[in-house]
C-alpha positions in Angstrom: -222.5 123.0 -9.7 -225.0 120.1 -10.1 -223.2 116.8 -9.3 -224.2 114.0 -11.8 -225.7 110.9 -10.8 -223.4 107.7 -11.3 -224.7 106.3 -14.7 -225.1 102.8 -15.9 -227.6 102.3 -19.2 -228.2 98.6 -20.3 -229.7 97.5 -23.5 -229.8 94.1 -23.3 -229.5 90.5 -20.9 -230.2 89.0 -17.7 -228.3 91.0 -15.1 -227.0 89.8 -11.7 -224.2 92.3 -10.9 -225.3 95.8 -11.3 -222.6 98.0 -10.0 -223.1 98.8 -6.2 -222.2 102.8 -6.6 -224.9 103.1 -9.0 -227.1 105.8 -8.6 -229.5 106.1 -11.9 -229.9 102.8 -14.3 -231.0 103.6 -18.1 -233.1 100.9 -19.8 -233.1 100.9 -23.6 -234.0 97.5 -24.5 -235.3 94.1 -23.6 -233.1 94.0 -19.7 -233.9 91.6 -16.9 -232.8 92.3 -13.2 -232.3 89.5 -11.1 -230.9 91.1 -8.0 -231.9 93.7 -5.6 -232.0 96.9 -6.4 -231.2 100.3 -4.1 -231.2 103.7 -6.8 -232.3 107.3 -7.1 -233.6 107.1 -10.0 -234.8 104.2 -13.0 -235.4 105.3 -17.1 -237.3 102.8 -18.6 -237.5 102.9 -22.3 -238.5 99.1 -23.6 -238.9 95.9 -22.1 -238.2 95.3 -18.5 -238.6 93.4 -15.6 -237.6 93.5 -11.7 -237.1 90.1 -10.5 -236.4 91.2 -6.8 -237.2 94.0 -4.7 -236.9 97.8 -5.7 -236.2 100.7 -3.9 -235.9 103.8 -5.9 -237.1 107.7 -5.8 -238.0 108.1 -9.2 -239.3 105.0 -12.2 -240.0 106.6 -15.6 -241.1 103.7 -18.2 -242.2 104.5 -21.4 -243.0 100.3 -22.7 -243.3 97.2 -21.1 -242.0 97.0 -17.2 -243.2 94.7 -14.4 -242.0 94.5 -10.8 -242.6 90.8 -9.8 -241.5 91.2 -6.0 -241.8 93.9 -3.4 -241.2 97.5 -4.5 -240.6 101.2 -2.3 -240.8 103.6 -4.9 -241.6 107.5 -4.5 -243.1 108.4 -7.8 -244.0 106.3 -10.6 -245.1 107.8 -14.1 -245.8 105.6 -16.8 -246.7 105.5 -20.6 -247.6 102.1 -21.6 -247.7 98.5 -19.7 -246.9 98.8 -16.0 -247.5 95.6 -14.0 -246.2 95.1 -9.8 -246.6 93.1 -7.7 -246.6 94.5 -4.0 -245.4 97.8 -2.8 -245.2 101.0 -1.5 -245.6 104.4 -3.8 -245.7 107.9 -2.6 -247.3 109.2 -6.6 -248.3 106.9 -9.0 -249.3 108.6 -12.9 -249.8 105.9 -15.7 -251.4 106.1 -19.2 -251.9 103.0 -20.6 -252.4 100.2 -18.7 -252.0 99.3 -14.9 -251.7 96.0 -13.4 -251.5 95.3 -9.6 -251.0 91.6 -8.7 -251.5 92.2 -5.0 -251.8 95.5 -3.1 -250.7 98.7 -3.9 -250.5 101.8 -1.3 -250.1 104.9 -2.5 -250.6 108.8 -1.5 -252.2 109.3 -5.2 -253.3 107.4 -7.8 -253.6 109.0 -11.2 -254.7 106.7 -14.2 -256.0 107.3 -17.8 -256.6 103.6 -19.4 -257.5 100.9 -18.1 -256.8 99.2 -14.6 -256.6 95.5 -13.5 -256.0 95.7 -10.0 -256.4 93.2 -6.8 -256.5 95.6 -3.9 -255.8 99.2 -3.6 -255.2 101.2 -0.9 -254.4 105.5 -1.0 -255.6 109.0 -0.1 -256.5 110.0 -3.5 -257.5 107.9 -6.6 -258.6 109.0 -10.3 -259.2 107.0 -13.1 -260.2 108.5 -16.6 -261.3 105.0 -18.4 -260.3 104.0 -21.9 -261.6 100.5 -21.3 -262.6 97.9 -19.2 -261.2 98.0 -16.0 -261.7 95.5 -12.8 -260.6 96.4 -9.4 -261.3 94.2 -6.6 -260.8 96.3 -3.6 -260.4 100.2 -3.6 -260.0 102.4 -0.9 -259.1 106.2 -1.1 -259.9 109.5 0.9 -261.2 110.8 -2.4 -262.4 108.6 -5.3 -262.8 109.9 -9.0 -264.2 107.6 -11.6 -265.2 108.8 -15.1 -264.2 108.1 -18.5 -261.5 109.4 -21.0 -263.1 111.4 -24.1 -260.0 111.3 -25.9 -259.8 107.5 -26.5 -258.3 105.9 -29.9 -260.3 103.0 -29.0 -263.5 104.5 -29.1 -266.2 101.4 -29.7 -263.9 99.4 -26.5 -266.8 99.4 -23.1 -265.3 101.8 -20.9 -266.8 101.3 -17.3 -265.0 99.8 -13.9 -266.1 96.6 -12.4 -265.3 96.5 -8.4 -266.5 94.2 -5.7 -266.1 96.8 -2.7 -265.3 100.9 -3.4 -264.6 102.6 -0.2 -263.9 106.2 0.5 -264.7 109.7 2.2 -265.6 111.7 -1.2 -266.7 109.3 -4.3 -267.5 110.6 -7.3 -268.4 107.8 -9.8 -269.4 107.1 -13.5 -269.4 104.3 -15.7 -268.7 102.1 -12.6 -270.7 98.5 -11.7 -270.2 97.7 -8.0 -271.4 95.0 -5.1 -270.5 97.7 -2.5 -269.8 101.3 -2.7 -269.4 102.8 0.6 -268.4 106.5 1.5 -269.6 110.1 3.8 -270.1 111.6 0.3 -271.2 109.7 -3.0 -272.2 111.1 -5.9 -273.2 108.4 -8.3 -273.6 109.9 -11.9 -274.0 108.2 -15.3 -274.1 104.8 -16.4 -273.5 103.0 -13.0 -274.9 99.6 -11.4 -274.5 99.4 -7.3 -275.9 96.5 -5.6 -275.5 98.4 -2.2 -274.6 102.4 -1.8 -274.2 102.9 2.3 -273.3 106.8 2.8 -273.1 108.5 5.7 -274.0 112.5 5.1 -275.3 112.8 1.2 -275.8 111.1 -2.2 -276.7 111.7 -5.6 -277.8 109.1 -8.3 -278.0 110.2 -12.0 -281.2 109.3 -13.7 -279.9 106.4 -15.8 -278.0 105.0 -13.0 -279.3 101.9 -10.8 -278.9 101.1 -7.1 -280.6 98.7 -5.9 -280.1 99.2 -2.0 -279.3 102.5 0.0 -278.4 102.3 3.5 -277.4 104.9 5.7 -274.9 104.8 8.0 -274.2 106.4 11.5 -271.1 108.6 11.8 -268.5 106.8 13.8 
C-alpha cells in the first residue's frame, strides 16, 4: 500500500504558518510564503513566490514562481516563468523562461526559451533558444547551444549573449561571446567569439566569426 503524502493546497494569501507535518503543498492561485520551508514535494499551478529558503525533492510550476532566497531542490521542471535567486538543484527542465539572480548549481540544465542568468555552474547544460538570452557566466562538463525550430515567436532574435562559456565538450550556435573556453569546441552557425582557447580540437562554421584562437596546454 502506497502511503499518501500529508496534503495542504492553498489558493490564495500571504502565509506564515504552514503546517509543520506537511509533506506536499498544492498551489492553485496567487500564494506567498513567508517562512521556511522543508517538503517532499511543491505543485505549482499560478502565481507564487518563496520568500525564504526552500528545501524540497520535487517543484512542478506550471505559471509564475520565484524563489527570492536560498533554495535545495532535487528536480525542478517548469512551464512558464521561473525566477531564483541562489541554490542548489540536482535536475533542472524549464520551457519558458529562466531567471537566475545569482548562481545556480546544478547536475543538468535543460532549457527551451530563453535564459537570463548571472552565473551558472553544472555538469551538463542545453539550451534550445526561442529568444534572446544573456548569461553572464556558464560553466558545464558539456555545453549545448542551438535554437528551438518550433518557436511561436518566430521573427523574436534567437541567439545567447555570454561574457565567459567554459566547458570540456561545447557545442555552440547562435551564441555571441567574449570568451569561450573548452578541450572540445565546435562552433557552428551564426556565432561571434572574441576569443576561442581549446585545448585538443575546434570547428568553426563558415558564417561564424572568431576573432582570436588560442591554444592551450593540457593541465
Amino acid at each position: 500500500m502506497i502511503q499518501k503524502l500529508r496534503t495542504v493546497t492553498l489558493t490564495n494569501g500571504n502565509i506564515k504558518d504552514l503546517a509543520t507535518d506537511c509533506e506536499q503543498l498544492n498551489i492553485r492561485g496567487a500564494v506567498a510564503l513567508h517562512q521556511e520551508i522543508r517538503l517532499k514535494k511543491i505543485s505549482a499551478h499560478g502565481h507564487s513566490s518563496f520568500h525564504s529558503p526552500v528545501t524540497a525533492q520535487i517543484l512542478n510550476s506550471s505559471g509564475s514562481c520565484r524563489l527570492k532566497d536560498y533554495c535545495d531542490i532535487n528536480e525542478i521542471t517548469s512551464a512558464g516563468s521561473f525566477k531564483l535567486n541562489n541554490g542548489k538543484v540536482i535536475k533542472l527542465n524549464s520551457s519558458g523562461k529562466l531567471t537566475i539572480e545569482h548562481s545556480l548549481e546544478a547536475e543538468s540544465v535543460d532549457v527551451i526559451g530563453i535564459v537570463k542568468a548571472a552565473k551558472i555552474n553544472a555538469k551538463s547544460f542545453a539550451l534550445k533558444l526561442s529568444g534572446e538570452s544573456e548569461i553572464k557566466e556558464l560553466r558545464a562538463d558539456d555545453i549545448r547551444i542551438g535554437k528551438d525550430n518550433i518557436s511561436i515567436f518566430p521573427l523574436l532574435k534567437k541567439k545567447l549573449n555570454c561574457n565567459c562559456l567554459k566547458g570540456k565538450i561545447v557545442h555552440l550556435s547562435y551564441t555571441h561571446a567574449e570568451i569561450v573556453d573548452g578541450d572540445v569546441v565546435n562552433v557552428g552557425k551564426n556565432c561571434r567569439i572574441k576569443i576561442l582557447y581549446y585545448t585538443e580540437s575546434y570547428s568553426i562554421a563558415p558564417n561564424s566569426k572568431v576573432q582570436k584562437i588560442i591554444r592551450r596546454e593540457k593541465e
